[in-house]
C-alpha angles and dihedrals in degrees: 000000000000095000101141107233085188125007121208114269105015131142102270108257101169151284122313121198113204105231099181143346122042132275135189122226103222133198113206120205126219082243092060093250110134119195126193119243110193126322119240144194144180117000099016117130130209139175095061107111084057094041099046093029098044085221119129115271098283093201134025129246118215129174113247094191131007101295143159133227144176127231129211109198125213095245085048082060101049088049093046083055100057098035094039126029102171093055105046087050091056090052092049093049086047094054089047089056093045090051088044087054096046087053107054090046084054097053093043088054089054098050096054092045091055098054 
């Protein structure tokens, strides 16, 4: 608990699925101040706003409890692309989805903070 998968900030590396166990996404103040996000398990992805957008990691990932994980590096994914069409489609249709998900809940969030 408390290992850092992606620390703010960071040069993208790839995307990490969480396969057990739980994690916080975390958003760290220049002040120092970090404050959590949302909290996540099994099945979540991160690492793909970084990864797709080329941009640094723009919140940190820390386990909350022992877990384990598995990681996709960029240069996996290139690869998946070129030996393997089909799956590297259905990824990138998964991870729309994911970022279309994320977005909506974003949106919803603002509006009800702007009522």
């Amino acid at each position: 608990a408390g290992d850092h998968l992606i620390r703010q900030g960071d040069v993208p590396r790839g995307l990490v699925v969480i396969q057990t166990g739980a994690v916080s996404v975390v958003l760290e103040g220049a002040d120092g101040q970090a404050t959590r996000l949302r909290k996540a398990g099994p099945g979540a992805i991160f690492g793909e706003i970084s990864t797709y957008g080329g941009s640094l990691a723009t919140a940190a990932v820390v386990a909350d409890e022992p877990m384990t994980y598995s990681f996709l590096s960029m240069e996996s994914l290139v690869a998946m692309e070129q030996n393997d069409p089909g799956l590297a489609a259905l990824l990138h249709r998964s991870v729309a989805a994911l970022l279309s998900d994320r977005l909506a809940e974003t949106t919803a969030t603002m509006r009800a903070l702007l009522r």
